[in-house]
C-alpha positions in Angstrom: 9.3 1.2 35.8 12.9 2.7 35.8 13.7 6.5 35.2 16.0 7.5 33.0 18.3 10.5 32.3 20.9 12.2 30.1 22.9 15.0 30.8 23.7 17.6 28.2 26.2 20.5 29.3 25.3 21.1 32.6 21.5 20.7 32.3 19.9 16.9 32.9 16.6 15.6 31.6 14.7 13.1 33.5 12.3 11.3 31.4 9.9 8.9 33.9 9.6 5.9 32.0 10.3 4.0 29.2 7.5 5.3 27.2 8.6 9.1 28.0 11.4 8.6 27.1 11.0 6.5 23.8 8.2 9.9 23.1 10.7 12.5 24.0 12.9 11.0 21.1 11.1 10.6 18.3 11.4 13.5 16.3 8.7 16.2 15.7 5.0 15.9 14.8 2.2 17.7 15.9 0.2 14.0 16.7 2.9 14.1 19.7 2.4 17.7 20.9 -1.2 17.4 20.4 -1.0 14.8 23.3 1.1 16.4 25.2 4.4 13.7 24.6 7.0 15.5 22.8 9.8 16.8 23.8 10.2 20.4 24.9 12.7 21.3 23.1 15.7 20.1 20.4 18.0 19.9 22.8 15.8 17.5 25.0 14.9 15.8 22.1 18.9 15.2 21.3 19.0 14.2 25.2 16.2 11.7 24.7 17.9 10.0 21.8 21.1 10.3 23.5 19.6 7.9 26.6 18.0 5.9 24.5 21.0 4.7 22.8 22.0 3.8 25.4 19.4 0.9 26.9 20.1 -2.4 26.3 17.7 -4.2 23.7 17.3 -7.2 26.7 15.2 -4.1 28.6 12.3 -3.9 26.1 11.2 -7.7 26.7 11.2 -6.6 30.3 9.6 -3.4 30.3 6.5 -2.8 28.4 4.5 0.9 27.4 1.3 -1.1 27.6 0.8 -3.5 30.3 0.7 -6.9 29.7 -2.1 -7.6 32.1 -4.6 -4.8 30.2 -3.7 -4.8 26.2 -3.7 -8.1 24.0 -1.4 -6.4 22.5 1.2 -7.0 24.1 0.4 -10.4 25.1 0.9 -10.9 21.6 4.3 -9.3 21.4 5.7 -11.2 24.4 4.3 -14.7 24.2 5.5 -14.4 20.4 8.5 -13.2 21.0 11.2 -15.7 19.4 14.2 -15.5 21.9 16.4 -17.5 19.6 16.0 -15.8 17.0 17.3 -12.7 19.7 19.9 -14.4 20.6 21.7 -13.2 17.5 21.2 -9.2 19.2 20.2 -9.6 22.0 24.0 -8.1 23.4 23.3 -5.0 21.8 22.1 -1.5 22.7 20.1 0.5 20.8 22.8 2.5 19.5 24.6 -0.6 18.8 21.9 -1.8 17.7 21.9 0.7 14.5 25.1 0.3 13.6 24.7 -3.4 13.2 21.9 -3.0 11.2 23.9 -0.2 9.0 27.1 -3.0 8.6 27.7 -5.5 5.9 27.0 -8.3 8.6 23.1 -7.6 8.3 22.4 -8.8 5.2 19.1 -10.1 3.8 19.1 -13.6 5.1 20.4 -12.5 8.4 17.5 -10.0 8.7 15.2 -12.7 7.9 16.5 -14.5 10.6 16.4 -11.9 13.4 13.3 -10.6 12.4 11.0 -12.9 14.4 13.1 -11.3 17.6 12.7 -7.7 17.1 9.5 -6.7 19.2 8.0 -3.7 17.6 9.7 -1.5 20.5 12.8 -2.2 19.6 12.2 -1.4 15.7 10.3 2.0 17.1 13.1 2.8 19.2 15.8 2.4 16.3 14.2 4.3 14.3 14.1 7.1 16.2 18.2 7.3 16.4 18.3 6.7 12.6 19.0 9.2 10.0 16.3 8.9 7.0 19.6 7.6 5.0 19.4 5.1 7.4 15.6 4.6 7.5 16.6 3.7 3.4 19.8 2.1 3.5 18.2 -0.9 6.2 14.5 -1.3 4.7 15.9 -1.9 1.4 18.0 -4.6 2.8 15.0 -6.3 4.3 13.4 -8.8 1.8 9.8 -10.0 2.6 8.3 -11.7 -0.3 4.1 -12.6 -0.1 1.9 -14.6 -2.5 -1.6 -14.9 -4.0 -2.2 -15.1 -7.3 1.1 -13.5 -8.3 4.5 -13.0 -5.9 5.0 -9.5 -4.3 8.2 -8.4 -2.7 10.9 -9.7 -5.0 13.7 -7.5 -5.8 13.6 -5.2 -8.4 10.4 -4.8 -8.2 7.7 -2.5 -6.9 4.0 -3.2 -7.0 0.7 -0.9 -7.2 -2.7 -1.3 -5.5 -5.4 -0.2 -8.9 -7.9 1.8 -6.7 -10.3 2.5 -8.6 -12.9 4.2 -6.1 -16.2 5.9 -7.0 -18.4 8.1 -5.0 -22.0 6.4 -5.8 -19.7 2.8 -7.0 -20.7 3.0 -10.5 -20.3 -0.2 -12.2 -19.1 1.9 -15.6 -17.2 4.2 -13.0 -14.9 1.6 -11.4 -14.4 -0.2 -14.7 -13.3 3.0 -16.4 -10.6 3.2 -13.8 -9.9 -0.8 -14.1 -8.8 -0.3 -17.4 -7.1 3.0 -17.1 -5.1 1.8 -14.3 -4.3 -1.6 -16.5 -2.9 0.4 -19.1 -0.8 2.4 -17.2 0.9 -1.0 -15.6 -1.1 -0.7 -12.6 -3.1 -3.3 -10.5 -0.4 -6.4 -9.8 -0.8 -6.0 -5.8 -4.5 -5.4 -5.9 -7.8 -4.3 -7.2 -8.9 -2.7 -4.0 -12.3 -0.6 -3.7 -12.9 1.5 -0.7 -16.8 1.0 -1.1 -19.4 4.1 -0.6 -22.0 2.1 0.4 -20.2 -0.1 3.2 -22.9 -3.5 3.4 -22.3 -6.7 2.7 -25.0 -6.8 -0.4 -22.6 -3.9 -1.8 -19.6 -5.0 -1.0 -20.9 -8.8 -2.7 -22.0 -6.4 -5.8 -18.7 -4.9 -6.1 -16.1 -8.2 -5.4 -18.3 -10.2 -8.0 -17.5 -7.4 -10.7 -13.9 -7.7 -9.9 -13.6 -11.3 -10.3 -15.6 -11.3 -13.4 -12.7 -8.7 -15.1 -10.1 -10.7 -13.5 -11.4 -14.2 -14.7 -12.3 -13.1 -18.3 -8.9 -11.2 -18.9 -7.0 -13.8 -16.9 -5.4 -10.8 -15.0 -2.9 -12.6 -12.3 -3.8 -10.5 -9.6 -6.1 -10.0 -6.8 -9.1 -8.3 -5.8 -10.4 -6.6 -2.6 -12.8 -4.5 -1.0 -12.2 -2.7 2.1 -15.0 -3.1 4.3 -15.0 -4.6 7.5 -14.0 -7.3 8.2 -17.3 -8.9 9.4 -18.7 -8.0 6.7 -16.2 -9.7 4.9 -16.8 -13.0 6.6 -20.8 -12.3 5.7 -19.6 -11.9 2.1 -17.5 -15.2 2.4 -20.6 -16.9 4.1 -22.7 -16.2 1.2 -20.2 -17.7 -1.5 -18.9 -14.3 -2.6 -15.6 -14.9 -4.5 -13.3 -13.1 -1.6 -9.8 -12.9 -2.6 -7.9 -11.1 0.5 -9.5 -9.8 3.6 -9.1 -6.4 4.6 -9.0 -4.5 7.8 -7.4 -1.2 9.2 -5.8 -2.1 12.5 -3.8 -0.2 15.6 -1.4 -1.1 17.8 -3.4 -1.4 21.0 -6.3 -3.6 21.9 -8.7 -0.6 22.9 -7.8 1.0 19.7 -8.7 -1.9 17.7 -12.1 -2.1 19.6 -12.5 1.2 18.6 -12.3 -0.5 14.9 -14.9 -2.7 16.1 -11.6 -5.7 15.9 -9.9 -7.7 18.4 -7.4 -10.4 17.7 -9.7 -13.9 17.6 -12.0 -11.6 15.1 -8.9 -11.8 12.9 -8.3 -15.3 12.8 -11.7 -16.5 12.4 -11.7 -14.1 9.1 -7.9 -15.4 7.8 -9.6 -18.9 8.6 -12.9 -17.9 6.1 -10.8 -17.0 3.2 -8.5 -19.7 3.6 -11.3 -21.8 3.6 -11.8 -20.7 -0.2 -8.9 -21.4 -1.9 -8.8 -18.6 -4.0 -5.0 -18.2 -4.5 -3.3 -19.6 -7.3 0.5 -19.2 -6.2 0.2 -18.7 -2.7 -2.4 -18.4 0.4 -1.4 -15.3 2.3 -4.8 -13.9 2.6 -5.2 -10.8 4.4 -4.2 -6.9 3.9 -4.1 -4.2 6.5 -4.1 -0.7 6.6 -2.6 1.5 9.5 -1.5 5.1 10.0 -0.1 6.9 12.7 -2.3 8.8 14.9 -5.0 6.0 14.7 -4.6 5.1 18.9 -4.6 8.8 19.5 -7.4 9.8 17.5 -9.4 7.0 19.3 -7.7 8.1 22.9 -6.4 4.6 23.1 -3.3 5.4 23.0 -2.0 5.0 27.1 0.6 7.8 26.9 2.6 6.0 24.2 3.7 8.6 21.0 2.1 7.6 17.9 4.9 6.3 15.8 5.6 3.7 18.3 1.7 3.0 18.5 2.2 2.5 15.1 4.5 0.0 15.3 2.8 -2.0 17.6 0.1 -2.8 15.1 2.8 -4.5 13.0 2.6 -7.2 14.8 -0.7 -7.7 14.5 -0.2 -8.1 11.2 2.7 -10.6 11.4 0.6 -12.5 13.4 -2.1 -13.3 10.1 0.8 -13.6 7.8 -0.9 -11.0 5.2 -0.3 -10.8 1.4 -0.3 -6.8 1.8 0.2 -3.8 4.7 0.6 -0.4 4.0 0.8 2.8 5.9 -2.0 5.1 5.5 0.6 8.0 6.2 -0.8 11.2 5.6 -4.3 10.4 5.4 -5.2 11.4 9.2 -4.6 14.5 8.7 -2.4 17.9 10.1 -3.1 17.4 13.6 -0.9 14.1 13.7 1.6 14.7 10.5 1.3 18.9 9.9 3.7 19.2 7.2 5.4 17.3 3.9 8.4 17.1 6.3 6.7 15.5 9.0 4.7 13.2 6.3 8.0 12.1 4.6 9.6 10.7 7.8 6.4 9.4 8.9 6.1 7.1 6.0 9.9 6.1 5.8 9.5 5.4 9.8 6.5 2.9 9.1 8.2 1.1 5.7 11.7 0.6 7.4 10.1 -0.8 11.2 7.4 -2.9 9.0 10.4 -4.5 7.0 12.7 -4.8 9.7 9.7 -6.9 11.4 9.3 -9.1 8.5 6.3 -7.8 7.0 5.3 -6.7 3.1 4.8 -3.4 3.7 3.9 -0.6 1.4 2.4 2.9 1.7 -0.1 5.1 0.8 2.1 8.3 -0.1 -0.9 10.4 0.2 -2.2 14.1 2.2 -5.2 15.7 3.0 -5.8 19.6 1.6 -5.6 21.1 4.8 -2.2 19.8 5.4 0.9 22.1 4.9 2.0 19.3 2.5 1.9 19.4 -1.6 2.3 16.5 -4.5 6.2 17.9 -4.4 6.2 16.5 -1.0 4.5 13.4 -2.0 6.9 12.7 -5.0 9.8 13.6 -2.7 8.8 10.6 -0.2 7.4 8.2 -3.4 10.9 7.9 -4.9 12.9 8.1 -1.2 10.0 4.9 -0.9 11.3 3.3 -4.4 14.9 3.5 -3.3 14.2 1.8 -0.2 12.1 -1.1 -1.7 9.1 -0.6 -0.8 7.1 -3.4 -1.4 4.0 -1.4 -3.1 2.4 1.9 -3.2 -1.0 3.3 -4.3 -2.6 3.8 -8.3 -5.6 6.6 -8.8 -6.8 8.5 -11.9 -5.3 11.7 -11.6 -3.6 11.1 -7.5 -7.7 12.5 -6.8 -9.6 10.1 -4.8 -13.0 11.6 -5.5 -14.2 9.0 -2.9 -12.5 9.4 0.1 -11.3 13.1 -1.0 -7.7 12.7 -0.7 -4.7 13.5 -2.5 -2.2 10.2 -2.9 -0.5 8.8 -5.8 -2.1 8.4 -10.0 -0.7 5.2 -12.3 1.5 8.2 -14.4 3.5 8.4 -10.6 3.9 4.4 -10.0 4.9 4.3 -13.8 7.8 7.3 -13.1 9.0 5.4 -9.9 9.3 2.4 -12.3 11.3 3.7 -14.6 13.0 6.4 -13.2 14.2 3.2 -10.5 14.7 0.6 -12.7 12.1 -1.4 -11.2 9.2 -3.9 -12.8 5.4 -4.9 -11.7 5.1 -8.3 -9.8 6.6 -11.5 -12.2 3.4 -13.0 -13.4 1.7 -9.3 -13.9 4.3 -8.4 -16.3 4.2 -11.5 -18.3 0.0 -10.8 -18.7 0.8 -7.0 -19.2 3.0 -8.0 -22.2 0.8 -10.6 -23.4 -1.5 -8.2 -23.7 0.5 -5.9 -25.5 0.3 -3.1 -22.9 4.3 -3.4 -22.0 6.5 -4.4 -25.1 10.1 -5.3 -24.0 11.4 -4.1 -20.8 9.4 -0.9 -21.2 5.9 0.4 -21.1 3.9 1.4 -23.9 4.7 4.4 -24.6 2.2 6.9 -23.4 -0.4 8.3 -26.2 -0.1 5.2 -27.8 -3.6 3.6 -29.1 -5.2 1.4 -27.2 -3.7 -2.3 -27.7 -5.3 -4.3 -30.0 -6.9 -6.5 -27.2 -8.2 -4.3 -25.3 -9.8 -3.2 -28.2 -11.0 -6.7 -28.8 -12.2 -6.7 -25.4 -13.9 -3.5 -24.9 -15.9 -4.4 -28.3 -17.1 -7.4 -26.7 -18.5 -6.2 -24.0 -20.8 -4.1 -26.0 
């Protein structure tokens, strides 16, 4: 592989390769320094962004920080690659690169188009030039819209996963947080239940339950519980009502084996739940989860900084065509993201690459407690998220997951990005949410109200 090199005042860096290079650019976080990537210092890190402005976007289909021969991975990325769709960039450097993106000319349908030639490289290496102005002003240009049983993505509109984990799954439990999550507006992306007991008799236990609220209340979204995925395809084998399919995934194949994943695994499970169809308004299917730090924590990350491992696993999730993806971003913990600063790029790094690759991303806007990172920090990035259009973001009773024992985001902070943005719950979800008196007009309930008469109704029958 080529060196490269960038001369600041009289001093010049060498970086050895395209990956140490694309490492000694990205700006700080202790996942980088941890491994041993990250640049020394600001001014190398200025020099590092400097030189990779610089490099031509035709380099990054010719030069890869995984090789071709030993990750699937890439294999992916280049024999998917859609050179006509390049065509429309493929003159550009990075730098020029992000000032196209920036200009009038880029436009939602024009992104659309180009997506399908942007290899996750070249969205990594963007980024890392781009202001977090920037990291807003592009994503929200980028328009991905998905569908199921209701359509995610539109504009205007911001969607919320109900999460309504327990730590023994409590039947009462999770339907305690159903409801509370439904009232708050909560719930049109997806039910989703990280399960304690992860088997496929649970997780069968726990889907049935969902589909039972969702079928009797005629709720226009979709449920999910995040298991693995072969025990997904158990679940499906059995006749368990399986609306999506869930898995977390990683930009590189040995971190994905390290998931217990690799890319046929995948298809056979988007094939399964296809198989069923469960969707009323649309068939994408699956739902990822990915965070950076994942390929590091699993030492499967060949040298390559985490953000751009990151980015890599996006497209394994444009292969499967999912309904949902979201960032996991401060869930890792310290050792990858230390602080709220580090957190907040983090997340608007993963929403704006995602986008700009064509995918519906969201993000969990979430920290662990022995982070240096507080809910401030978390509605500082939540609204930056909202202004950039991100496509969903996470619902819990009180921002306390009691399950997984992280902090992330309650219905009462979905509901404020809503309305402090001017944004709505997906189509169909509203239309149910006001038929069932829980919105009236364009606004919520308001808070403190009593319940609506049919929920009432509905809680008295089921006693």
């Amino acid at each position: 592989m080529s060196s490269f090199a960038h001369t600041v005042g009289s001093r010049t860096y060498q970086f050895r390769d395209l990956k140490d290079l694309m490492a000694k650019a990205t700006p700080a976080r202790s996942g980088d320094y941890l491994a041993g990537l990250a640049a020394a210092s600001a001014e190398e890190r200025v020099a590092a962004q400097m030189a990779l402005a610089e490099l031509p976007l035709t380099l990054f289909l010719n030069q890869m920080v995984v090789p071709y021969e030993q990750d699937e991975v890439t294999r992916l990325i280049v024999d998917d690659h859609d050179r006509a769709a390049f065509a429309r960039i493929a003159h550009l450097t990075v730098g020029d690169f992000r000032n196209w993106l920036l200009g009038d000319a880029a436009d939602e349908a024009v992104l659309a188009a180009v997506a399908p030639g942007i290899t996750p490289e070249m969205a990594a290496a963007v980024s890392k030039i781009m202001r977090i102005q920037d990291l807003i002003l592009v994503a929200k240009k980028c328009r991905v819209v998905t569908r199921f049983r209701n359509t995610i993505g539109l504009a205007g509109r911001m969607a919320t996963r109900l999460q309504p984990n327990h730590p023994t799954d409590d039947a009462t439990g999770i339907a305690a947080s159903v409801l509370d999550g439904l009232l708050y507006g909560s719930g049109d992306a997806v039910i989703g239940i990280n399960p304690a007991t992860d088997n496929v008799p649970q997780v069968i236990k726990i889907v049935t339950m969902l589909d039972e609220i969702i079928d009797r209340y005629g709720i226009p979204t979709q449920s999910c519980v995040l298991t693995h995925v072969t025990n997904t395809i158990a679940a499906i084998e059995r006749g368990a009502p399986i609306d999506l399919v869930f898995q977390s995934i990683a930009g590189t194949e040995a971190a994905n084996a390290s998931f217990g994943i690799n890319l046929a695994l995948l298809g056979e499970a988007q094939q399964a739940a296809l198989s069923l169809q469960r969707g009323t308004v649309g068939n994408n299917v699956m739902y990822f989860e990915t965070g950076q730090g994942s390929a590091l924590s699993a030492n499967a990350h060949h040298g390559v900084d985490q953000q751009t491992c990151e980015t890599r696993a996006y497209a394994v999730a444009r292969k499967f065509q999912p309904l949902l993806v979201n960032s996991v971003v401060g869930f890792i913990g310290p050792e990858y993201l230390y602080d709220g600063k580090q957190i907040v790029r983090a997340g608007l790094e993963d929403h704006f690459c995602a986008k700009l690759l064509g995918l519906p991303m969201g993000c969990d806007v979430c920290y662990t407690n022995h982070a240096e990172a507080d809910q401030n920090d978390m509605d500082i990035l939540l609204t930056l998220l909202g202004t950039a259009g991100c496509t969903f973001v996470m619902g819990i009773p009180g921002s306390d997951d009691i399950m997984l024992n992280y902090q992330t985001t309650s219905f009462h902070d979905a509901l404020y990005a809503r309305r402090v943005l001017g944004l709505k719950p997906a189509p169909e979800f509203e239309a149910w949410l006001k038929q069932m008196e829980i919105f009236t007009g364009d606004e919520c309930a308001t808070l403190g109200n009593a319940l609506p008469a049919s929920f009432q109704r509905a809680l008295a029958s089921l006693n």
